[in-house]
C-alpha positions in Angstrom: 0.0 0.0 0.0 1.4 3.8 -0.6 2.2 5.8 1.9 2.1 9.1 1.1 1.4 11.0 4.6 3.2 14.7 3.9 4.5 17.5 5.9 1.2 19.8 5.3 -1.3 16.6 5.8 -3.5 17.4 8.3 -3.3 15.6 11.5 0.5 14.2 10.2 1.0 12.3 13.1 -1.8 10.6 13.6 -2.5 9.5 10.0 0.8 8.1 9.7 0.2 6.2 13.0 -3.2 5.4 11.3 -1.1 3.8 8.3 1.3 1.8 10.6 -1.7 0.2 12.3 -3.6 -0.5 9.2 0.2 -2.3 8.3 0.0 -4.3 11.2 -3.6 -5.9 10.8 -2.8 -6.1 7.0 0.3 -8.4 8.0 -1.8 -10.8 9.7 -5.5 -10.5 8.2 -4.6 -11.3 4.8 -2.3 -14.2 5.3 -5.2 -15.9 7.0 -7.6 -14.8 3.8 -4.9 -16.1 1.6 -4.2 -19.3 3.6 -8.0 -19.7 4.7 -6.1 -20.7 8.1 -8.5 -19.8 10.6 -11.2 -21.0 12.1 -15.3 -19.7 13.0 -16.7 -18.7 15.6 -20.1 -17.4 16.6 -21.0 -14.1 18.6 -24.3 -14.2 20.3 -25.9 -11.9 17.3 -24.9 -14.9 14.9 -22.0 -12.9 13.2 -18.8 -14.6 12.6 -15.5 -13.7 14.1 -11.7 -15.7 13.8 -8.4 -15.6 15.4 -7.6 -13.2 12.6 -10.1 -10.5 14.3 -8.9 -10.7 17.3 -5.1 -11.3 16.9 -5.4 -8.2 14.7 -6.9 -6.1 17.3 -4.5 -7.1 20.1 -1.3 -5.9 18.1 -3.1 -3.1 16.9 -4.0 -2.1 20.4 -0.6 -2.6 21.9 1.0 -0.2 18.9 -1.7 2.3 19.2 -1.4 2.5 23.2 2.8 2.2 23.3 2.4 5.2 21.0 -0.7 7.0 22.6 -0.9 5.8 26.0 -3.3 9.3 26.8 -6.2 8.2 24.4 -8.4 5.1 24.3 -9.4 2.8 21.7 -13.0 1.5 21.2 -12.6 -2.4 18.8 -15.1 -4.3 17.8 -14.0 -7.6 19.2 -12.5 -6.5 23.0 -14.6 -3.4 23.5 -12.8 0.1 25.4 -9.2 -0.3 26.5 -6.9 3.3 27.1 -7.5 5.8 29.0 -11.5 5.9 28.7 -11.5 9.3 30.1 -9.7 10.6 27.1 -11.2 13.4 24.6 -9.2 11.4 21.9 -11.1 8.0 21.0 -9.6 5.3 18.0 -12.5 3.1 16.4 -11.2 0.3 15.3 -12.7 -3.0 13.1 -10.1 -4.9 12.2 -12.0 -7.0 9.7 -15.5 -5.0 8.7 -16.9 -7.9 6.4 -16.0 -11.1 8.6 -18.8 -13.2 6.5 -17.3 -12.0 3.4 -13.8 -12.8 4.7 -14.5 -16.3 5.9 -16.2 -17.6 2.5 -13.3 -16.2 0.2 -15.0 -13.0 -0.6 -12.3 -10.6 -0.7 -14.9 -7.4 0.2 -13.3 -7.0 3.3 -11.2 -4.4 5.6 -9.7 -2.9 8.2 -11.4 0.4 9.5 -9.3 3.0 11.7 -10.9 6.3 12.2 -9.8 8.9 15.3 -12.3 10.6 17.4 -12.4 14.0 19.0 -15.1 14.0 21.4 -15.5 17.6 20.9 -14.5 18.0 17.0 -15.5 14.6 16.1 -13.6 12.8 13.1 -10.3 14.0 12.6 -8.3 11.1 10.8 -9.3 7.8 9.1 -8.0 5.4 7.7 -9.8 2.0 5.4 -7.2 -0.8 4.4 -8.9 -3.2 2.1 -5.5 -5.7 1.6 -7.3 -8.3 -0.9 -8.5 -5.7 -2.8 -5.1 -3.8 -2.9 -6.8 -0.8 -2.2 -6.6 1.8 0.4 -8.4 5.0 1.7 -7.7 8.0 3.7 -9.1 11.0 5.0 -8.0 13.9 7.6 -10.8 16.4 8.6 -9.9 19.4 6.8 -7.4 17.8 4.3 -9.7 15.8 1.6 -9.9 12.3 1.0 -7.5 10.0 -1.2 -8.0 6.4 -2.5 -4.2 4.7 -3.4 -2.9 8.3 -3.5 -5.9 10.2 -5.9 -7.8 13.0 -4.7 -11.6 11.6 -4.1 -14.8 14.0 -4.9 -18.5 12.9 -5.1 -20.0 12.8 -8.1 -22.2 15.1 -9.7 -25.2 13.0 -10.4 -28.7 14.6 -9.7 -31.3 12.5 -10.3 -32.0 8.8 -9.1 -32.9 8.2 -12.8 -29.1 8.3 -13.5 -27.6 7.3 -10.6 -25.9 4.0 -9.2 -27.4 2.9 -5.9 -26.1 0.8 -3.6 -28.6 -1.3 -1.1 -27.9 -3.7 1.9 -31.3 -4.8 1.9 -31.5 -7.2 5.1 -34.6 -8.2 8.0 -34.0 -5.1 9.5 -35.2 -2.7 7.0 -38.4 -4.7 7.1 -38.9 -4.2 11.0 -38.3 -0.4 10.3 -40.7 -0.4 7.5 -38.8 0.6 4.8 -38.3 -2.1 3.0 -40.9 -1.7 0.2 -39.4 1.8 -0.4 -35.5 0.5 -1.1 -36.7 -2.4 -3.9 -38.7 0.8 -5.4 -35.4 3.1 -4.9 -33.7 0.2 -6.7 -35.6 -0.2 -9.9 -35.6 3.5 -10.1 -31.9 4.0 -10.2 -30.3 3.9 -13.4 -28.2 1.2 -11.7 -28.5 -1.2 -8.3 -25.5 -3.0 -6.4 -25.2 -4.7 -3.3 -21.8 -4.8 -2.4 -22.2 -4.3 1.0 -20.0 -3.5 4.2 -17.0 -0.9 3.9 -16.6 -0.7 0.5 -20.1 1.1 -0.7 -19.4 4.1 1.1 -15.8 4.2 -0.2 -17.2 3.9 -4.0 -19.7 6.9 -3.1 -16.5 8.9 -1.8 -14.9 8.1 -4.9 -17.4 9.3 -7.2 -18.3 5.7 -8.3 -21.7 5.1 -6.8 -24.1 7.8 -6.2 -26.3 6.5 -2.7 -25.0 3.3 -0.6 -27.5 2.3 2.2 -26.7 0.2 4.5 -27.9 -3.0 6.7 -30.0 -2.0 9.8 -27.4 -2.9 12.8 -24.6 -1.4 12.1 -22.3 -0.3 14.5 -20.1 2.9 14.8 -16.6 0.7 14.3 -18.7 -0.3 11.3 -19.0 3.7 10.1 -16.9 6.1 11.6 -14.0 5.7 9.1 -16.1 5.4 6.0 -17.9 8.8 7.4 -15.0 10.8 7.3 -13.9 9.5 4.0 -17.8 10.3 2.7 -18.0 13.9 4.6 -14.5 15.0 3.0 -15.1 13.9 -0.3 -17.9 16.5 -0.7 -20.5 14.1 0.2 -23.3 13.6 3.2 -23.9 10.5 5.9 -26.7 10.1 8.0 -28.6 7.7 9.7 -32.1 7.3 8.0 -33.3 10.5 10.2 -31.3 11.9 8.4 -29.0 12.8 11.8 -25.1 13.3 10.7 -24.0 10.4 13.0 -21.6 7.2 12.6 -23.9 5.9 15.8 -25.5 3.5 13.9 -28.4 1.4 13.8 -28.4 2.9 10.2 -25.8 4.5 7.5 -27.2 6.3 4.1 -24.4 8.1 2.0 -24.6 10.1 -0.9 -23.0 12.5 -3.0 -25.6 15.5 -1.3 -27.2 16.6 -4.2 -29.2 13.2 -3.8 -29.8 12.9 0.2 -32.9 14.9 0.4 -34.5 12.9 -2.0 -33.1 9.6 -0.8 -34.5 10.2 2.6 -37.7 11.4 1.0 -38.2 8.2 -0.4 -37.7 6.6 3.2 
């Protein structure tokens, strides 16, 4: 992966700490991918988690706290660790797309975003190793997939646009179910790629809207928010409420959102 962290980025430091760690889960997530040498186990919501998960998270966590002992990190798979007083939060998933992972899939990746609890995102970082991709953003300083600026697209009608829609139980409980199938015949385009990567293609200018599955969590969305926000684009939950908080995630490139959530 590039590394390409400058003088005048934004938030230097921490990005380049943000690369290190994406590094060090890279170094042991996709040799297990590659290798399929893991094995399955079962959380009590019925999602899947492996030794590559956790063992990922653990060295993660001891680089991120050697460096900065004074913040604390939030992981999907051992919860808050740090200093859990700290203004300065790290969000880690070390594999966002475990089902994918575990059945060959390569849609998977490691999500790193840093958290001020008073000016909110300020560095993120997505590692996406079996794809050979990787995205960044710093609040204030853009976004950049593999080293290329990253801007929204332009599109301004769902006619014309590519949607993106992680249709699952959920959406039927919430009652919006009927209105995503008739969102995805009226796009110009529908794709469910799920997880991670949807929000990094509408960041990219590649897909227009990416909802996502009801549940998700906020190691699931805080990096991918960043990378949406400073690309030009908007993410909300379906209230339309900025938020990586979860239960829900809707990106767009803005011009779409109010009609998106309209149709909700």
């Amino acid at each position: 992966m590039t590394t390409v962290p400058t003088a005048d980025t934004p938030f230097e430091a921490d990005l380049k700490l943000a690369f290190e760690l994406a590094d060090i889960c890279d170094a042991v997530t996709l040799p297990a991918f590659n290798n399929r040498s893991f094995s399955i186990e079962y959380k009590s919501d019925r999602s899947e988690v492996t030794e590559a998960d956790r063992d990922a998270e653990r060295q993660l966590a001891e680089r991120l706290l050697a460096a900065r002992p004074y913040h604390s990190l939030f992981g999907e798979e051992h919860g808050i660790t740090g200093d859990a007083s700290s203004e300065w939060q790290w969000i880690v998933d070390p594999i966002d797309g475990t089902s994918g992972f575990t059945r060959g899939i390569p849609i998977w990746a490691t999500l790193i975003a840093l958290n001020h609890s008073t000016d909110g995102l300020c560095v993120s970082v997505v590692s996406a190793p079996a794809l050979g991709r990787r995205w960044w953003a710093t609040k204030g300083g853009g976004t950049y997939a593999d080293g290329r600026r990253c801007s929204v697209s332009g599109v301004a009608n769902i006619a014309d646009a590519q949607v993106n829609i992680t249709l699952n139980e959920g959406w039927t409980t919430l009652g919006h179910a009927d209105a995503l199938v008739e969102l995805t015949t009226s796009a110009r385009r529908s794709r469910g790629v799920g997880d991670f990567w949807q929000h990094c293609l509408v960041a990219e200018g590649a897909m227009d809207v990416a909802i996502d599955a009801v549940g998700v969590q906020p190691y699931d969305l805080a990096a991918v928010r960043l990378l949406v926000e400073e690309a030009g684009g908007i993410f909300t939950n379906h209230l339309g409420e900025p938020s990586h908080a979860g239960p829900t995630a809707i990106s767009t490139n803005g011009v779409l959102h109010a009609d998106v959530l309209e149709r909700l």
